[in-house]
DONUZA-648010 format. One record per residue (C-alpha): x, y, z; residue number from 0. Coordinates in pm, whole numbers, plus 32768, in hexadecimal, padded with zeros to 4 digits. Layout:
! residues N
px: X&py: Y&pz: Z&i: NUM
...
END
This chain:
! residues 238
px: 8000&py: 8000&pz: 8000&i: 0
px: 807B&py: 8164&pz: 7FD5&i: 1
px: 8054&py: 822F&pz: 811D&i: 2
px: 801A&py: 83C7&pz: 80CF&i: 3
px: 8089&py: 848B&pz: 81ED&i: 4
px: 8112&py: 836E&pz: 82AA&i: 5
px: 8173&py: 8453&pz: 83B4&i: 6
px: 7FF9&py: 8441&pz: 840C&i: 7
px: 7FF1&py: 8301&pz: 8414&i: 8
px: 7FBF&py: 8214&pz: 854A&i: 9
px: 7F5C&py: 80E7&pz: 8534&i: 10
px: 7DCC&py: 8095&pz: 85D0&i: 11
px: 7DE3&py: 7FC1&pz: 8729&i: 12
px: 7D3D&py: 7E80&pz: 86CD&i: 13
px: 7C9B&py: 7D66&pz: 8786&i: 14
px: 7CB6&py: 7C08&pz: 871B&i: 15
px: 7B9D&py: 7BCE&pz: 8603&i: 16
px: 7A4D&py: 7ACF&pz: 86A3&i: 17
px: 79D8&py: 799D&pz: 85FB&i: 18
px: 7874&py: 7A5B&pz: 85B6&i: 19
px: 77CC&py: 7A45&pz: 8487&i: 20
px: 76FC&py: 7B6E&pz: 8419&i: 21
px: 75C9&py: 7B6C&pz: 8316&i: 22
px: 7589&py: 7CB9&pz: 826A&i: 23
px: 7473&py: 7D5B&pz: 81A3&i: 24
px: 746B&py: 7EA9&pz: 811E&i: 25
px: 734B&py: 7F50&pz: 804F&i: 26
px: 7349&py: 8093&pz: 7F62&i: 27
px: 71D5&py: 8109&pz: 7FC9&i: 28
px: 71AE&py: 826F&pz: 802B&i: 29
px: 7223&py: 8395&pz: 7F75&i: 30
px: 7371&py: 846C&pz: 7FC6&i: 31
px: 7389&py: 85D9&pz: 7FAA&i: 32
px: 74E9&py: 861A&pz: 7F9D&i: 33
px: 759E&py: 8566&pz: 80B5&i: 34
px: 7470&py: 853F&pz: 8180&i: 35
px: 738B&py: 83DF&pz: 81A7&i: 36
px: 7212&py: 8400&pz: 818C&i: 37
px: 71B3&py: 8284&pz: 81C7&i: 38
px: 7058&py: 8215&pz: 8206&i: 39
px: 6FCF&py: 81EA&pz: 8351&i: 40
px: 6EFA&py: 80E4&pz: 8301&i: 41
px: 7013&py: 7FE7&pz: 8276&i: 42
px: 711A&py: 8003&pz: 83B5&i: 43
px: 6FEA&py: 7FBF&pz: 8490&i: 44
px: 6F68&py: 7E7D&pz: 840A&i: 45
px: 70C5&py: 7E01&pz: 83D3&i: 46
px: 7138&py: 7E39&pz: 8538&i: 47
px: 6FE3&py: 7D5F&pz: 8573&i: 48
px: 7061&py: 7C2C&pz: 84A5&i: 49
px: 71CD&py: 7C59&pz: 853B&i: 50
px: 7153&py: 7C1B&pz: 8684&i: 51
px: 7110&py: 7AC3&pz: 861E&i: 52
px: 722E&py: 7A40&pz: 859F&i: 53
px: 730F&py: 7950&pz: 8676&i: 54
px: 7456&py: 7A2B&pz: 86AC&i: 55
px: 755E&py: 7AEC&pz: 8772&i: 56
px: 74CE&py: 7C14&pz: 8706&i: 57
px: 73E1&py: 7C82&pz: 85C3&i: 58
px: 73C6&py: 7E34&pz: 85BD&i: 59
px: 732B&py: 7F08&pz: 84B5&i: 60
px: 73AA&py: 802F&pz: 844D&i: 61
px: 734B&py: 81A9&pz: 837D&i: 62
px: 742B&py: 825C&pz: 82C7&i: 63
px: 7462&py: 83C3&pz: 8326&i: 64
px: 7594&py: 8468&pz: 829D&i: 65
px: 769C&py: 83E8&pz: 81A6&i: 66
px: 77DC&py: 84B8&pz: 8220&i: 67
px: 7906&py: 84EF&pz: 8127&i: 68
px: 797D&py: 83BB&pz: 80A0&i: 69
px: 7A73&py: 837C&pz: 7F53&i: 70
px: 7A87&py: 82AE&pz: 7E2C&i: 71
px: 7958&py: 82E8&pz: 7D37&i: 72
px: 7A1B&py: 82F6&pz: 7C00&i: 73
px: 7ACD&py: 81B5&pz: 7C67&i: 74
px: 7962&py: 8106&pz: 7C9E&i: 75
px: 78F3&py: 81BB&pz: 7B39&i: 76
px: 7A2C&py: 8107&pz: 7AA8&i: 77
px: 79DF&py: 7FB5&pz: 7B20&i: 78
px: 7840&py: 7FD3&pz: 7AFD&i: 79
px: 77DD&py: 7FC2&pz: 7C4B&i: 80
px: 76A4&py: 80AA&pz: 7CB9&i: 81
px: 76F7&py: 8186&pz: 7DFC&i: 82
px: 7688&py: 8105&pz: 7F2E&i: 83
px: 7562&py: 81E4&pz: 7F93&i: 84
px: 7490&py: 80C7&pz: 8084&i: 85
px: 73CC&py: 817C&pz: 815D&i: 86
px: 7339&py: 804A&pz: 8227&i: 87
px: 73FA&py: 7F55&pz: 82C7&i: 88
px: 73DA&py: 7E22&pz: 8379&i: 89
px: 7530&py: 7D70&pz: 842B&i: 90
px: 74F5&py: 7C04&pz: 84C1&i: 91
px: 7618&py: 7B8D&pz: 8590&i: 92
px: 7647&py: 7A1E&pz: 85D0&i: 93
px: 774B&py: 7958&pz: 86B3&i: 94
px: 77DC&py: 78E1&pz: 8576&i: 95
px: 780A&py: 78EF&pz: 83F4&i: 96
px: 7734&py: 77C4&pz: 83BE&i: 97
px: 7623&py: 780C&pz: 84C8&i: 98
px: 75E7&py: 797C&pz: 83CD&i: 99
px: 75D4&py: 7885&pz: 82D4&i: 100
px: 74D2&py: 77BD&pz: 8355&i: 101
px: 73FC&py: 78D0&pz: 83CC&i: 102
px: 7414&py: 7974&pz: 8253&i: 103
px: 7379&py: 7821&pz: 8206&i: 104
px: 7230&py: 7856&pz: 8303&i: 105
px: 70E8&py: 7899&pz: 82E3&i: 106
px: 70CC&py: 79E0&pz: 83A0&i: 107
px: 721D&py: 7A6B&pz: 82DA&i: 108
px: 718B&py: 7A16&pz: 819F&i: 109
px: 7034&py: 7AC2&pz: 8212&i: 110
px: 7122&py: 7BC8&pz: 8252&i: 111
px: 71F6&py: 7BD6&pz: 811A&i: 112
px: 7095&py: 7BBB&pz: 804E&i: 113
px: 7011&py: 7D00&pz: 8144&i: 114
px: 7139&py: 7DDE&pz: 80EE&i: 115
px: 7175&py: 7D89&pz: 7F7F&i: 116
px: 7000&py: 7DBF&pz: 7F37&i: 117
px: 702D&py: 7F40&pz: 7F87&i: 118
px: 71A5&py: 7F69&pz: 7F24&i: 119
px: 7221&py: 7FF5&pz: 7DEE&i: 120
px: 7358&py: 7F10&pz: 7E1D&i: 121
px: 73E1&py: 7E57&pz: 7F08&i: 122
px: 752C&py: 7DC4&pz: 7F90&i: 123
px: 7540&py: 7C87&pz: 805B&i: 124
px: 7696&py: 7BC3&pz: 80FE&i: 125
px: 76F9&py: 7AF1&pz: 81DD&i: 126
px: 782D&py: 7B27&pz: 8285&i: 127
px: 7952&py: 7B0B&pz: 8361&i: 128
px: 79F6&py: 7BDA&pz: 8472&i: 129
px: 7B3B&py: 7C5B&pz: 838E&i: 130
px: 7BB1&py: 7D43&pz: 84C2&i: 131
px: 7B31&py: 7DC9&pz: 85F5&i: 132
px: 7B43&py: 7F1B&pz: 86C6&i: 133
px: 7A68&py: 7EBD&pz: 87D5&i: 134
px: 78F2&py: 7E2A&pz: 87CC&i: 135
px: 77E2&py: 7F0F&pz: 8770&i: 136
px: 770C&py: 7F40&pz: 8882&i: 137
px: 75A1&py: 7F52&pz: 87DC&i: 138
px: 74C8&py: 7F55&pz: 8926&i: 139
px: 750A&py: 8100&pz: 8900&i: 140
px: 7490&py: 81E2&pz: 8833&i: 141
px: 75D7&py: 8224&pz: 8768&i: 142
px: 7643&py: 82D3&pz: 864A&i: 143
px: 7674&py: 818E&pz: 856B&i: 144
px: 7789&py: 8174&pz: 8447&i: 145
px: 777B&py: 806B&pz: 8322&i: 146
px: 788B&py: 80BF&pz: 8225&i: 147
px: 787A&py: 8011&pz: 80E3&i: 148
px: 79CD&py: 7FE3&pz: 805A&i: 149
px: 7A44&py: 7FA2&pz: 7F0E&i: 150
px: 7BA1&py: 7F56&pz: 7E67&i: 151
px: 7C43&py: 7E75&pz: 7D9C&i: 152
px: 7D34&py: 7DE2&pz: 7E82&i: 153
px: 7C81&py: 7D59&pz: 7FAF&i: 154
px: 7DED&py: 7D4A&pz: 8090&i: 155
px: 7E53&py: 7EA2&pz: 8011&i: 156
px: 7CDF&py: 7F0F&pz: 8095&i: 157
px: 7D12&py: 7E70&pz: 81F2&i: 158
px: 7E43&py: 7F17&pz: 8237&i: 159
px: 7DCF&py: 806E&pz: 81B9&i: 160
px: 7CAB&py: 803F&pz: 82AB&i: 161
px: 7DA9&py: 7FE4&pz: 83D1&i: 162
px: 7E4E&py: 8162&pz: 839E&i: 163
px: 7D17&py: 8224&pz: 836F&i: 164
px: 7C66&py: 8172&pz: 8464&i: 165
px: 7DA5&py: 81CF&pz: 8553&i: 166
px: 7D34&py: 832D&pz: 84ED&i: 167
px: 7BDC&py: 8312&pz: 8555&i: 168
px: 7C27&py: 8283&pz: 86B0&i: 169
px: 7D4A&py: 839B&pz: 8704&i: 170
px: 7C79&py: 84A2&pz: 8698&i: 171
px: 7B06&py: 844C&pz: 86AF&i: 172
px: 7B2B&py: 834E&pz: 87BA&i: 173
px: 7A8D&py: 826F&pz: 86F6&i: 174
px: 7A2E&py: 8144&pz: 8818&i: 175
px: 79E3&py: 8023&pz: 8728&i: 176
px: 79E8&py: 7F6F&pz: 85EC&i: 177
px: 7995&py: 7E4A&pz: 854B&i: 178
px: 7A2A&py: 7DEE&pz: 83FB&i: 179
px: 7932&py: 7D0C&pz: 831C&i: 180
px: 79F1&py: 7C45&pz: 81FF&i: 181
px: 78D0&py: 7BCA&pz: 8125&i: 182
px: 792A&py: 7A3E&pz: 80B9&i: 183
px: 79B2&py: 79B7&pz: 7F91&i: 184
px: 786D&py: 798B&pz: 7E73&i: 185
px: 77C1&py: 7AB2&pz: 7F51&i: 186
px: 776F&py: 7BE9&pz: 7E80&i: 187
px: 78CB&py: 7C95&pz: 7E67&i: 188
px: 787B&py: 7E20&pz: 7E49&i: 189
px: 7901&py: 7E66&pz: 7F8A&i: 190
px: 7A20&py: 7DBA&pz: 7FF8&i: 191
px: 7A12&py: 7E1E&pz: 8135&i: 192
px: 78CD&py: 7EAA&pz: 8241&i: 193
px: 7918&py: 7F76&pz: 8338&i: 194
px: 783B&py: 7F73&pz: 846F&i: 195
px: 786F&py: 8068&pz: 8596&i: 196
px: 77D7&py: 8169&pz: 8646&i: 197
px: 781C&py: 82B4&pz: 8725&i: 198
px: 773F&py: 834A&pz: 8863&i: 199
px: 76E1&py: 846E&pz: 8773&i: 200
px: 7712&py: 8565&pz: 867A&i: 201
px: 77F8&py: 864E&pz: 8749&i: 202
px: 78F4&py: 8508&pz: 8766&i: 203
px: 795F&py: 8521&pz: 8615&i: 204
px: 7894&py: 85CF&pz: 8521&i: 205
px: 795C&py: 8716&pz: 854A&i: 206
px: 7A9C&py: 8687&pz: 84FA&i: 207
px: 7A28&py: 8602&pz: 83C8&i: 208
px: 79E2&py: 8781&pz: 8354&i: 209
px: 7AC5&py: 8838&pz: 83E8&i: 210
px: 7C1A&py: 875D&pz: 843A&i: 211
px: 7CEF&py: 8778&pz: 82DB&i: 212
px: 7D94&py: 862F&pz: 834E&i: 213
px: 7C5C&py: 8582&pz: 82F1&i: 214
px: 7C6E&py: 85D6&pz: 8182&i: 215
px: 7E13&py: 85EB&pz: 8181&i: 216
px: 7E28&py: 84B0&pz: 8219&i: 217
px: 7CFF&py: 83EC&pz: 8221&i: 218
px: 7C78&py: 845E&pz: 80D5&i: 219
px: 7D96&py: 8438&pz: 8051&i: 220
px: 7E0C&py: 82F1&pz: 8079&i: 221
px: 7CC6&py: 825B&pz: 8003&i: 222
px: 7D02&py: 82E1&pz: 7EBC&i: 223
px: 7E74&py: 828F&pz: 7E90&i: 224
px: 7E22&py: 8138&pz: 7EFA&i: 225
px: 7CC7&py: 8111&pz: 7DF5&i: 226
px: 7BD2&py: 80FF&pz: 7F05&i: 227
px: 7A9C&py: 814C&pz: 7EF3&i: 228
px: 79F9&py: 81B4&pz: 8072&i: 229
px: 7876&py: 822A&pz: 807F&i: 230
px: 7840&py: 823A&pz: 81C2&i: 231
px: 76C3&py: 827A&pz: 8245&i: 232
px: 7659&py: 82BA&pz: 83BA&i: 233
px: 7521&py: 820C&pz: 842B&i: 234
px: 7454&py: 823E&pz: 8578&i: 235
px: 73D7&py: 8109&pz: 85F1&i: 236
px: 7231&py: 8097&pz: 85B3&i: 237
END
């Protein structure tokens, strides 16, 4: 990988990765004006109904809010993948790679699936494994919540880009958690990489997305010397 500004650059303090598996669906279904979400209130609500049923660690619902600044949308225009612009999301952890892929495989998923891709434009649907991790996401408070949707040719060259950056975000957002989904081999391959995290709230790191020039000198910019695509979108939890 090529590291801009490495004097910036400090590695993010990582915990071991967990054996969970995680199921994913996302859905294009409101309407965006600008960088901000306007998803329907009837969809989240019936979802976070059927998610309540299914046999797991944890199954959450989520609305889109605001996409913040992100990079790479000539590199997606180059390789024909649409920008991620899901508005509704729904993230199913299991204890393990093959328990997600039993519950995609239920009755009350499917129900699911069927409920969401009835009302979505698109959608987007993995199952995954825990590539990295900052810290668990803690989804019993009400959160700003992160999923980044990374793209890039090289999947190593994009993990080691996100170790830097996301050394960035903890130093000077505090970020208190991540958890790196690696979607698995004959999954849809858009994104290799999800990011999942979350802050307390805006004021946590918002601000130093505007006004820090680091972001953009070093964060910015070593997404787009390395050919990765990051569109990340903040959610609030259903």
């Amino acid at each position: 990988m090529k590291l801009i500004n490495d004097h910036l650059a400090v590695k993010a303090r990582e915990l071991p990765p967990t054996d969970d598996g995680f199921l994913m669906l996302a859905g294009e279904v409101g309407t965006w004006r600008g960088y901000f979400a306007s998803p329907p209130p009837q969809l989240p609500a019936r979802l976070k109904a059927l998610a309540a049923r299914i046999e797991a660690r944890e199954a959450n619902v989520f609305r889109a809010v605001l996409r913040t600044p992100g990079e790479g949308d000539e590199l997606l225009a180059a390789r024909g993948i649409r920008p991620a612009r899901y508005d509704v999301a729904v993230l199913i952890r299991s204890e393990s790679v093959d328990a997600a892929l039993a519950v995609r495989e239920s009755a009350v998923y499917k129900e699911l699936a069927e409920t969401m891709g009835a009302a979505a434009r698109r959608t987007h649907q993995i199952v995954a494994s825990n590539a990295g991790r900052l810290g668990d996401v803690n989804h019993g408070q009400d959160h700003c919540f992160l999923f980044n949707y990374f793209y890039a040719d090289d999947r190593e060259t994009l993990l080691k880009v996100w170790q830097y950056t996301a050394g960035w975000f903890q130093a000077k957002t505090a970020l208190p958690n991540s958890a790196l989904m690696q979607p698995l081999e004959g999954e849809p391959a858009d994104y290799g990489l999800v990011n999942h995290a979350s802050w307390p709230n805006w004021r946590t790191f918002l601000p130093s997305l505007i006004f820090r020039p680091t972001f953009r000198s070093f964060v910015l910019a070593n997404f787009k010397a390395n050919g990765v695509a990051a569109q990340p979108i903040i959610y609030r939890r259903v």
